[in-house]
TIVEXRO-255177 format. One line per 3 residues: number of its first residue (from 0); their letters; for each residue y, x, z of N, C-alpha, C, CB. Coordinates in Angstrom, 3 decimals. Glycine has a CB too. Example, Ala and Ser with C-alpha at 12.3 -4.5 7.8 and 13.67 -1.06 7.14 Angstrom:
0	as	-5.690 13.190 7.800 -4.500 12.300 7.800 -3.300 13.200 7.800 -4.473 11.308 9.046 ~ -2.250 12.850 7.080 -1.060 13.670 7.140 0.030 12.900 7.870 -0.598 14.084 5.725
This chain:
0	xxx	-1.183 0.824 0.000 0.000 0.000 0.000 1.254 0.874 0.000 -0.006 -0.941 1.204 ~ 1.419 1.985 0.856 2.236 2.859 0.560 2.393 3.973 -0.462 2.287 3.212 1.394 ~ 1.299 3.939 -1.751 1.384 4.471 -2.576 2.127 3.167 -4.123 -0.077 5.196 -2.504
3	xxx	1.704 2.216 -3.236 2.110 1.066 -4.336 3.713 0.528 -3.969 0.883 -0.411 -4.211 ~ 4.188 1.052 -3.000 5.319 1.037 -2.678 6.582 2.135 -2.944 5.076 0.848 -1.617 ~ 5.447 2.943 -2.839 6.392 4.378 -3.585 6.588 4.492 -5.017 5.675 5.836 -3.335
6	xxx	5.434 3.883 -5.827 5.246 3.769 -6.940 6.700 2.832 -7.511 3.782 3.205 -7.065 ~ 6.700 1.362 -6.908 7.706 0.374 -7.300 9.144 1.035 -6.493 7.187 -1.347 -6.743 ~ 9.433 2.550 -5.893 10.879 2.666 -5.396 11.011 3.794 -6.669 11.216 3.232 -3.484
9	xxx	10.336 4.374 -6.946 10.846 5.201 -8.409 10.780 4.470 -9.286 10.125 6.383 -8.950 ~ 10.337 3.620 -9.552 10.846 3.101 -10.563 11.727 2.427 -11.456 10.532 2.916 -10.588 ~ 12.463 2.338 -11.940 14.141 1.801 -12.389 14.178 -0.075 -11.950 14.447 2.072 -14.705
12	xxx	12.787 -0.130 -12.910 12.604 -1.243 -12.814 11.991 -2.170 -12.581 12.732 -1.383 -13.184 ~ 11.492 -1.673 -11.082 11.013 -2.223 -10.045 11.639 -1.733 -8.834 9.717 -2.084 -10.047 ~ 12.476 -0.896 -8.781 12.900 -0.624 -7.433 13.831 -1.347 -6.469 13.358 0.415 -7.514
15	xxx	14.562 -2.595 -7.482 15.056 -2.978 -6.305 14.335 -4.537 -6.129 16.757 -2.898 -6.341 ~ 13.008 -4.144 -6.072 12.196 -5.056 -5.221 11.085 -4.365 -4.000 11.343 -5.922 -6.316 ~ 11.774 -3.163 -4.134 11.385 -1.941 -2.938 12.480 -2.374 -1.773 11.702 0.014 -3.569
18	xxx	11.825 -3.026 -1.026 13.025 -3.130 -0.015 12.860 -2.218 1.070 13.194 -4.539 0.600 ~ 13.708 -1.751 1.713 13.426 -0.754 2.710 12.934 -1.194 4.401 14.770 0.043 2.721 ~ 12.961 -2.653 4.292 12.340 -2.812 5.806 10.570 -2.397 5.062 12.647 -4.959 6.754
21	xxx	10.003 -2.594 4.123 8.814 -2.849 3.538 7.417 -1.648 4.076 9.223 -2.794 1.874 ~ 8.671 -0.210 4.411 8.523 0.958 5.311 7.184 0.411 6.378 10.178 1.308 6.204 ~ 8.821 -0.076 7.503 8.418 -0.689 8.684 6.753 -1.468 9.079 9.485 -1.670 8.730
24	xxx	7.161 -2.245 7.796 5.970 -3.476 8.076 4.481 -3.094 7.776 6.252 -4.835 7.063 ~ 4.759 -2.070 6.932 3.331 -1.274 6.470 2.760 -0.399 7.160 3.384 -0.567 5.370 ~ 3.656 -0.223 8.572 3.249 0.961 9.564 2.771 -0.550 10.984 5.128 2.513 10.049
27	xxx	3.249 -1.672 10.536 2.963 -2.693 11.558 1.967 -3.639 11.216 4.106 -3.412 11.889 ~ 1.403 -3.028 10.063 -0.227 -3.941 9.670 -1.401 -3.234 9.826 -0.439 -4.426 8.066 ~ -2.279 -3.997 9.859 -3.732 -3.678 10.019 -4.427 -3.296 9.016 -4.403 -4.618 10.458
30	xxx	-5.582 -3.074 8.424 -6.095 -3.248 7.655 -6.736 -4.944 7.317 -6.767 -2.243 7.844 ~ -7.204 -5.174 8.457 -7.446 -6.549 8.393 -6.212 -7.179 7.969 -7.934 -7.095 9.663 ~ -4.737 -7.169 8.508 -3.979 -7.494 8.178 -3.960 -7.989 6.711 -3.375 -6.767 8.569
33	xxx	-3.593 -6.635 6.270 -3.332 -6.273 4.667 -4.788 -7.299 4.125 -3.469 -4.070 4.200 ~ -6.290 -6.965 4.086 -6.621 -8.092 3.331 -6.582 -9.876 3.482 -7.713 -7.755 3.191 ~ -6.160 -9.647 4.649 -5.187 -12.012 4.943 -3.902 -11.964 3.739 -3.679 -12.478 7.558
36	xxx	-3.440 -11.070 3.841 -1.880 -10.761 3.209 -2.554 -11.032 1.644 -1.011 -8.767 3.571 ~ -3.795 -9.648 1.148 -4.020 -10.429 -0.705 -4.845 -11.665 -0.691 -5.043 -9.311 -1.979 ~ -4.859 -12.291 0.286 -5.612 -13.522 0.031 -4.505 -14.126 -0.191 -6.570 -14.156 1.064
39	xxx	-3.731 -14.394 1.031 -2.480 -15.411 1.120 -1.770 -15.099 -0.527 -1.193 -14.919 2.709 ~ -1.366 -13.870 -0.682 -1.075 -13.451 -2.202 -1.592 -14.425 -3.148 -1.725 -12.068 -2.592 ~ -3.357 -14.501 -2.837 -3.531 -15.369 -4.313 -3.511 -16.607 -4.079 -4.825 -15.186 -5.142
42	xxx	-3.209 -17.490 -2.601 -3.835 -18.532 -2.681 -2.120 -19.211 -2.628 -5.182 -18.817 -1.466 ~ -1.282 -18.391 -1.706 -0.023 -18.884 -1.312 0.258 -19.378 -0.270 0.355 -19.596 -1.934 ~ -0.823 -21.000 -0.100 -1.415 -21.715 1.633 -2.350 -21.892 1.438 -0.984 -23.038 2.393
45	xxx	-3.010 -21.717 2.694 -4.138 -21.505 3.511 -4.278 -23.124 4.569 -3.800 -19.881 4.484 ~ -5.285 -23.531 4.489 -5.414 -24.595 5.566 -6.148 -23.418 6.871 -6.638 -26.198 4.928 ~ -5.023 -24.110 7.807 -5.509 -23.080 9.121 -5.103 -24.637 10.926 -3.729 -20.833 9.088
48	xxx	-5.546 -24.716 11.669 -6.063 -25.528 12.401 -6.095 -24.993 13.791 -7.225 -25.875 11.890 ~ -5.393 -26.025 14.905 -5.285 -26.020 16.724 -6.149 -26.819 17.071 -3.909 -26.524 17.522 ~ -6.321 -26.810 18.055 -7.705 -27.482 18.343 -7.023 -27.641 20.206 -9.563 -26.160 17.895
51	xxx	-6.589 -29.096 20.226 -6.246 -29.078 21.891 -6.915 -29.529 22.493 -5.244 -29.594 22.429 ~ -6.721 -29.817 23.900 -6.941 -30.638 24.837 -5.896 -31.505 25.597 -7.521 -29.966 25.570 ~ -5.998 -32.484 25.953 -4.920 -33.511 27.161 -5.377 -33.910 28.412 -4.528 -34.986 26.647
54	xxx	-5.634 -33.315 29.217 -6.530 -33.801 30.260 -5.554 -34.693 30.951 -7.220 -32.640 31.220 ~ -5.970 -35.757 31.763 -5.456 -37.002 32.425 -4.275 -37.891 31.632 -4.884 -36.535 33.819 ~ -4.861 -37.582 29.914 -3.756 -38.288 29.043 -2.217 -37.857 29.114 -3.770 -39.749 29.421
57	xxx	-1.956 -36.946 29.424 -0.751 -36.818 29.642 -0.049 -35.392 28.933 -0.681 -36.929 31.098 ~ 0.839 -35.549 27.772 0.448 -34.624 27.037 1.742 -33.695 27.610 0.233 -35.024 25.401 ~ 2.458 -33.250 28.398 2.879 -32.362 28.936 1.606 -31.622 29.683 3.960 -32.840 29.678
60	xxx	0.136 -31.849 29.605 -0.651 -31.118 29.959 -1.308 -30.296 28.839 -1.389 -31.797 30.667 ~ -0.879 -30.276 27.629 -1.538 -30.694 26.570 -1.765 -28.406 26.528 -0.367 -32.044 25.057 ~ -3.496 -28.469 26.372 -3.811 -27.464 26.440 -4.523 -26.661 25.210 -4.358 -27.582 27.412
63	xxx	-4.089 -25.635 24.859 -4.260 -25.246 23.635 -5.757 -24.562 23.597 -3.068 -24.330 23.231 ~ -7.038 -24.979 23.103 -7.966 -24.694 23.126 -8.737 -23.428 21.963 -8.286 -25.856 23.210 ~ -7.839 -23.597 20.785 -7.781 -22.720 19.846 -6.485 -22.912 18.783 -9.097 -22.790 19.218
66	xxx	-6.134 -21.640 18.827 -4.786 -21.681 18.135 -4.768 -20.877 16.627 -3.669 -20.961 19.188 ~ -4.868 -21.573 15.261 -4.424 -20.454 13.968 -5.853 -20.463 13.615 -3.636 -18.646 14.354 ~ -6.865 -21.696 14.046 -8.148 -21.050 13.893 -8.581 -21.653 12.391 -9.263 -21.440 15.232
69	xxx	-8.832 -20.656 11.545 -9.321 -20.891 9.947 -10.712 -20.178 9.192 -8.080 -20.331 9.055 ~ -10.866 -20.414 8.540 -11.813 -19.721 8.288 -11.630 -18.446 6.823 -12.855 -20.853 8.159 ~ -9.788 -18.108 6.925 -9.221 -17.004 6.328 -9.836 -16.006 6.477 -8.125 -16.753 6.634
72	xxx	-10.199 -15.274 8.155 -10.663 -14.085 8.162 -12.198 -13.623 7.334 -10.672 -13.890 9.553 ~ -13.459 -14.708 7.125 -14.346 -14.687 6.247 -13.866 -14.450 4.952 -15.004 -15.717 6.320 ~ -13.026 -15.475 4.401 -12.914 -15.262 3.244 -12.079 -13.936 2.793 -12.464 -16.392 2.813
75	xxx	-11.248 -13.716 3.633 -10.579 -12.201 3.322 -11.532 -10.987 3.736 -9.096 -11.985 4.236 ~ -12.305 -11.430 3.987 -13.775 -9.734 4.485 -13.167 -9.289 5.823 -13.745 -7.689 3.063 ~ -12.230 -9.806 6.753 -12.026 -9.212 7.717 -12.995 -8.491 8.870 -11.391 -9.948 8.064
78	xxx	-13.066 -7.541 9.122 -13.900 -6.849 9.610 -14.047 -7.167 11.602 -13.399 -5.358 9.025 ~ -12.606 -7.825 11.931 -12.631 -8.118 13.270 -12.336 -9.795 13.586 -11.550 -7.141 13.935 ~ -13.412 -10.701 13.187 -12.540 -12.004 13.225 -12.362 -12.609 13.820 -12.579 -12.716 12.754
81	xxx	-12.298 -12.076 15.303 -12.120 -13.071 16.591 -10.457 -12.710 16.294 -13.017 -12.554 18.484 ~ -10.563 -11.216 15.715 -8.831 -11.388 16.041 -8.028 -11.862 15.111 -8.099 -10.137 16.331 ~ -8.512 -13.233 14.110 -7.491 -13.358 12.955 -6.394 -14.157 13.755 -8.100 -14.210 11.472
84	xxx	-6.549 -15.092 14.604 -5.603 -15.950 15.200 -4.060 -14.763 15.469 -6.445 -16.692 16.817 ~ -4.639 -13.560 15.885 -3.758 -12.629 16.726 -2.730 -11.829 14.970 -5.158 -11.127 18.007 ~ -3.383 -11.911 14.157 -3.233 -11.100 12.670 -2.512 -12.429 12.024 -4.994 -10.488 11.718
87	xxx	-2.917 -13.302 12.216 -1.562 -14.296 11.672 -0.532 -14.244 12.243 -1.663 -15.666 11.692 ~ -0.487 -14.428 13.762 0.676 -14.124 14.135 1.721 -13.098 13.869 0.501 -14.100 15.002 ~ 1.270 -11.899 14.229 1.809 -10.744 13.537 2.626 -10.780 12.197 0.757 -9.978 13.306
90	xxx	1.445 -11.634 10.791 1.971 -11.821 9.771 3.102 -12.328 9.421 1.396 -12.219 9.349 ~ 3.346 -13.695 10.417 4.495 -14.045 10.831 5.486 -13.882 11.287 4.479 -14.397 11.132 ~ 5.355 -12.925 12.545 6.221 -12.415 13.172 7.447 -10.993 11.939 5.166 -11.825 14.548
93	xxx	6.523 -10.816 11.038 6.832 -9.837 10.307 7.627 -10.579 8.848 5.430 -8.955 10.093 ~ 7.766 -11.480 9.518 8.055 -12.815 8.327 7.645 -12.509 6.985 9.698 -13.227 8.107 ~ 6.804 -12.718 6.503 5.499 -12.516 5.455 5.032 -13.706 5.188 4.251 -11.675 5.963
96	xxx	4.613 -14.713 6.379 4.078 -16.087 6.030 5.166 -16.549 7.339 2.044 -16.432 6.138 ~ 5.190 -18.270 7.435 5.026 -18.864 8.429 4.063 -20.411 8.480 6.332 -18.918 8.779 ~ 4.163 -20.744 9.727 2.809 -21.762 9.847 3.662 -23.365 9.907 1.656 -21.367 11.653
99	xxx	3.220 -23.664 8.798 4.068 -25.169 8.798 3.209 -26.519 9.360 4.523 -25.572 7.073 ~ 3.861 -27.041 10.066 2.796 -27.942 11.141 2.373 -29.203 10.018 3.798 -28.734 12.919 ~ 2.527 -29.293 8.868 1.824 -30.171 8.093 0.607 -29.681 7.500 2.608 -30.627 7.149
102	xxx	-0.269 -30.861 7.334 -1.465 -30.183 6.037 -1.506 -29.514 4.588 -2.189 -31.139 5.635 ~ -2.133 -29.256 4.008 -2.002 -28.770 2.826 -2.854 -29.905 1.932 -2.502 -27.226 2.793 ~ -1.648 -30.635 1.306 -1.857 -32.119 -0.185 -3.248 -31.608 -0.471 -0.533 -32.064 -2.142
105	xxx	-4.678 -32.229 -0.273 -5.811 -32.251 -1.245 -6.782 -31.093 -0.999 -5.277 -32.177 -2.707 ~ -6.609 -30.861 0.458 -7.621 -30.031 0.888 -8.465 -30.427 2.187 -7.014 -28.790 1.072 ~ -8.341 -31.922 2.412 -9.411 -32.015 3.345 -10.235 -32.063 3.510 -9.555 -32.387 3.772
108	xxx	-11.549 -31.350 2.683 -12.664 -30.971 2.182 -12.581 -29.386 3.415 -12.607 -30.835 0.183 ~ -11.245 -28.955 2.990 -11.341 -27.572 3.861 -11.288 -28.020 5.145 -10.161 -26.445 3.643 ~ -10.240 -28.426 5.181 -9.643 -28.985 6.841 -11.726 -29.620 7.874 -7.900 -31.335 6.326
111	xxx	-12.094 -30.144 7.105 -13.719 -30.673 7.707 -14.329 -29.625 7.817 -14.714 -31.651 6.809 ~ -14.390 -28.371 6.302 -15.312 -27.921 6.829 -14.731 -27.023 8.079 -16.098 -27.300 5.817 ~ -13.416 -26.684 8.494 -12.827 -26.134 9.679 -12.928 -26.357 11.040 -11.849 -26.238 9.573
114	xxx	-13.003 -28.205 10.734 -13.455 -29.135 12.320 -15.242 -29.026 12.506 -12.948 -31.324 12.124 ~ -15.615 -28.653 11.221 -17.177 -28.621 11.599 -17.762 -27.496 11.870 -17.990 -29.094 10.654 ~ -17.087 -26.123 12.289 -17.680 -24.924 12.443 -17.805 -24.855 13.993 -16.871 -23.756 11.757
117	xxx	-18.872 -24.241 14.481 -19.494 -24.244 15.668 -18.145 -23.851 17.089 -20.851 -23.011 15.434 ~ -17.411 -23.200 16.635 -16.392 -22.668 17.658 -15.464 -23.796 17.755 -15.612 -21.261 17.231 ~ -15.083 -24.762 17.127 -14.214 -26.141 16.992 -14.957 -27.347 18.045 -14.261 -26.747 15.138
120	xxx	-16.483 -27.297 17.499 -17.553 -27.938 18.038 -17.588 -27.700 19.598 -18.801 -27.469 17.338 ~ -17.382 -26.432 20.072 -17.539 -25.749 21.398 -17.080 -25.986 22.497 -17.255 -24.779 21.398 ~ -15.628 -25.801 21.701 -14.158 -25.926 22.069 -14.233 -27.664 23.114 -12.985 -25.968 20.219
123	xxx	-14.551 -28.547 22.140 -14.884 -29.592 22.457 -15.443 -30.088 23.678 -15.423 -29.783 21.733 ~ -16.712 -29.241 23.712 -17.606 -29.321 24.705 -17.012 -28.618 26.317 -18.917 -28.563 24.059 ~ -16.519 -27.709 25.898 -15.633 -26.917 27.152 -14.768 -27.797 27.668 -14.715 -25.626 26.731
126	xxx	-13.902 -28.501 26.920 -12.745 -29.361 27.437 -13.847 -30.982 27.949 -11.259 -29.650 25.808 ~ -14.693 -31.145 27.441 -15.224 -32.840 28.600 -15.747 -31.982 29.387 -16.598 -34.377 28.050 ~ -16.152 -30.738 29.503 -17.266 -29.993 30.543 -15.885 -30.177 32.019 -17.892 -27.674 29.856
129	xxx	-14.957 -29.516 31.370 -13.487 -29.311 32.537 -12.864 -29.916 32.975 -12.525 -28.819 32.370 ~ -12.051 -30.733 32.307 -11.405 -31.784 32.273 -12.023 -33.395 32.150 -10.661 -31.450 31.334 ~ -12.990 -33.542 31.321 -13.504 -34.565 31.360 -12.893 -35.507 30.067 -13.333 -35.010 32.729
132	xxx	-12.188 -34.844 28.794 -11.222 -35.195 28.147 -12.115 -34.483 26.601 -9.605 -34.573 28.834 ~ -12.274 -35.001 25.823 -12.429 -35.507 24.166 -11.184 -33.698 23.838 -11.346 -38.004 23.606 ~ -11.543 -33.313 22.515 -10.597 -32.649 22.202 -9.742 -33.048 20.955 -11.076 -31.526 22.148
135	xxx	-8.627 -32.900 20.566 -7.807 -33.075 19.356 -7.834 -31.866 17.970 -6.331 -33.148 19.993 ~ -7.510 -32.112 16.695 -7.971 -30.908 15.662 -6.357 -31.063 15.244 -9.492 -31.225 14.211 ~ -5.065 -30.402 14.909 -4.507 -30.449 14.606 -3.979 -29.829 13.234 -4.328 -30.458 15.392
138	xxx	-4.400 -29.892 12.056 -4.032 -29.793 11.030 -2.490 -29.080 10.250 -4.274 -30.878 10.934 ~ -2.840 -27.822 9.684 -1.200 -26.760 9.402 -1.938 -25.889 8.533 -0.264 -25.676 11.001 ~ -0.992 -25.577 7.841 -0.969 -24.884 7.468 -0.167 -23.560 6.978 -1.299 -25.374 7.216
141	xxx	-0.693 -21.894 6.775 0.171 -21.158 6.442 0.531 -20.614 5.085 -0.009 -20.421 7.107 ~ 1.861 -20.456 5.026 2.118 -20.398 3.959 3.058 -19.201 3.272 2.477 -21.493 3.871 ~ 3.220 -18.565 2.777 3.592 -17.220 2.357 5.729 -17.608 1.802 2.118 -16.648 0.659
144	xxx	6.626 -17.157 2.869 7.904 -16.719 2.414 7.777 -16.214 1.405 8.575 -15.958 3.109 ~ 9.084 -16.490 1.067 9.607 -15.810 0.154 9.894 -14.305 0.228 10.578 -16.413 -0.060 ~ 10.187 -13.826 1.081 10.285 -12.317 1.697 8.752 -11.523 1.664 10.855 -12.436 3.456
147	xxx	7.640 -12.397 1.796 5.987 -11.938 1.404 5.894 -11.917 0.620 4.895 -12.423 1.609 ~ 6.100 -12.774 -0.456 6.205 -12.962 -2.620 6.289 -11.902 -2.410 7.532 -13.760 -3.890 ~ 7.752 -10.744 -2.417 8.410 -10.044 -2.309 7.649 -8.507 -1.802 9.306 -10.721 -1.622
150	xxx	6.908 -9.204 -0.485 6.167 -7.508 -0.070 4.741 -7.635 -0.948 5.680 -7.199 2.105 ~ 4.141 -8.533 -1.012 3.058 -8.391 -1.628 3.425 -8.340 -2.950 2.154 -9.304 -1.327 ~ 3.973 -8.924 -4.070 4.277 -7.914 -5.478 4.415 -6.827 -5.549 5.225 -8.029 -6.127
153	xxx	5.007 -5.709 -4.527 5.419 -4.527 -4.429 4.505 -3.517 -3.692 6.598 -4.632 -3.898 ~ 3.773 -4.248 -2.582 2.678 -3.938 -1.869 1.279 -3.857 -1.997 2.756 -4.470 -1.195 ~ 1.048 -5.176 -2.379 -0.580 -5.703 -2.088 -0.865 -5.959 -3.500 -0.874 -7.253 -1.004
156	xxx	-1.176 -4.610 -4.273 -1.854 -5.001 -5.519 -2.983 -5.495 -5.580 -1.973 -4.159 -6.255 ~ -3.974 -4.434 -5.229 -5.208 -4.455 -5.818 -6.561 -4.351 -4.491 -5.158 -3.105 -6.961 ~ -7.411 -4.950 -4.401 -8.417 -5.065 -3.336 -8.867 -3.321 -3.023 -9.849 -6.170 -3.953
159	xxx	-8.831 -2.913 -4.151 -9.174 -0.909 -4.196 -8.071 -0.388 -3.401 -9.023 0.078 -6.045 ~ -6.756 -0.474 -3.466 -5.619 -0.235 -2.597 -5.762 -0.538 -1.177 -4.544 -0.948 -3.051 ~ -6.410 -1.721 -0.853 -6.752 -1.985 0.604 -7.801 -1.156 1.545 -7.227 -3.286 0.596
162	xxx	-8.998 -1.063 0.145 -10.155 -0.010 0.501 -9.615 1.047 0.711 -11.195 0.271 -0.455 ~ -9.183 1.830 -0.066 -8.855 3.503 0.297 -7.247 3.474 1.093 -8.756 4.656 -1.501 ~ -6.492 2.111 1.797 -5.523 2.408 2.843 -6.507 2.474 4.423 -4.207 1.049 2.790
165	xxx	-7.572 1.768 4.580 -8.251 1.294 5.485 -9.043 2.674 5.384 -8.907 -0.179 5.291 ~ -9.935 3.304 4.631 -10.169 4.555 4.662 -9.408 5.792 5.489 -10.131 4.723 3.509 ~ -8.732 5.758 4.723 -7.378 6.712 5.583 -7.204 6.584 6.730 -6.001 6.504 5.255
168	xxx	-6.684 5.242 7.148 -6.648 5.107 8.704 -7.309 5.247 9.508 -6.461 4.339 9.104 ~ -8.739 5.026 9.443 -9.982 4.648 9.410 -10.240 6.562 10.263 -10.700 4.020 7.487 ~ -9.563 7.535 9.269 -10.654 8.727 9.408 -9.825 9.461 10.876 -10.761 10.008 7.651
């Protein structure tokens, strides 16, 4: 990524889509990171999913049972995927994507198969085990700024670029 970044600042005409925070953010990603980032690249949004609880109905109790939970980190090959919840955030925080509390038009095919994976299922079971309270699936999705367009054209070419940055770090 930092060879694909150096590449687009010499160049006439691509360089001023070399932005210089782009530095920063490439020293503040993961490898896991970087492959959520060429997914989000090709897909744009992602259906990604909270999963609460309300114990005694009262939703100033309202307890977050899983937060950001998708099934992105599989499909991007992430190598650590308990921590994608923690790698979206980040992504965000780095304003790259943010998480818009609506669904994504014509994907609730995804959104099911998301409520039907065993850790959603669990989740469930933990909250009547505790509380005695049913759990809620809350439906969002993330979606790639305009400022990410931006790092990933300049950044996140090619799946081989991810391999031999993760290498490097790696040794």
């Amino acid at each position: 990524m930092f060879a694909n970044l150096l590449a687009a600042a010499m160049d006439e005409a691509t360089s001023p889509s070399a932005h210089p925070a782009f530095v920063e953010i490439l020293k503040q990603l993961t490898p896991d990171e970087a492959r959520i980032l060429a997914l989000l690249n090709r897909h744009q949004q992602l259906p990604i999913a909270t999963v609460t609880a309300i114990p005694g109905g009262d939703p100033s109790r309202t307890i977050v049972l899983l937060r950001n939970f998708s099934l992105i980190g599989w499909d991007a090959g992430c190598k650590h995927l308990q921590l994608v919840p923690s790698y979206l955030d980040n992504i965000c925080r780095l304003g790259l994507a943010e998480v818009l509390h609506s669904p994504l038009a014509g994907y609730d095919w995804a959104y099911v198969t998301i409520e039907q994976r065993p850790e959603v299922w669990q989740s469930g079971v933990n909250a009547s085990r505790q509380w005695g309270v049913g759990h809620q699936v809350h439906r969002h999705r993330i979606s790639v700024t305009d400022f990410g367009e931006e790092f990933c054209a300049t950044c996140v070419v090619t799946p081989r670029t991810i391999q031999m940055w993760t290498e490097r770090r790696d040794a």
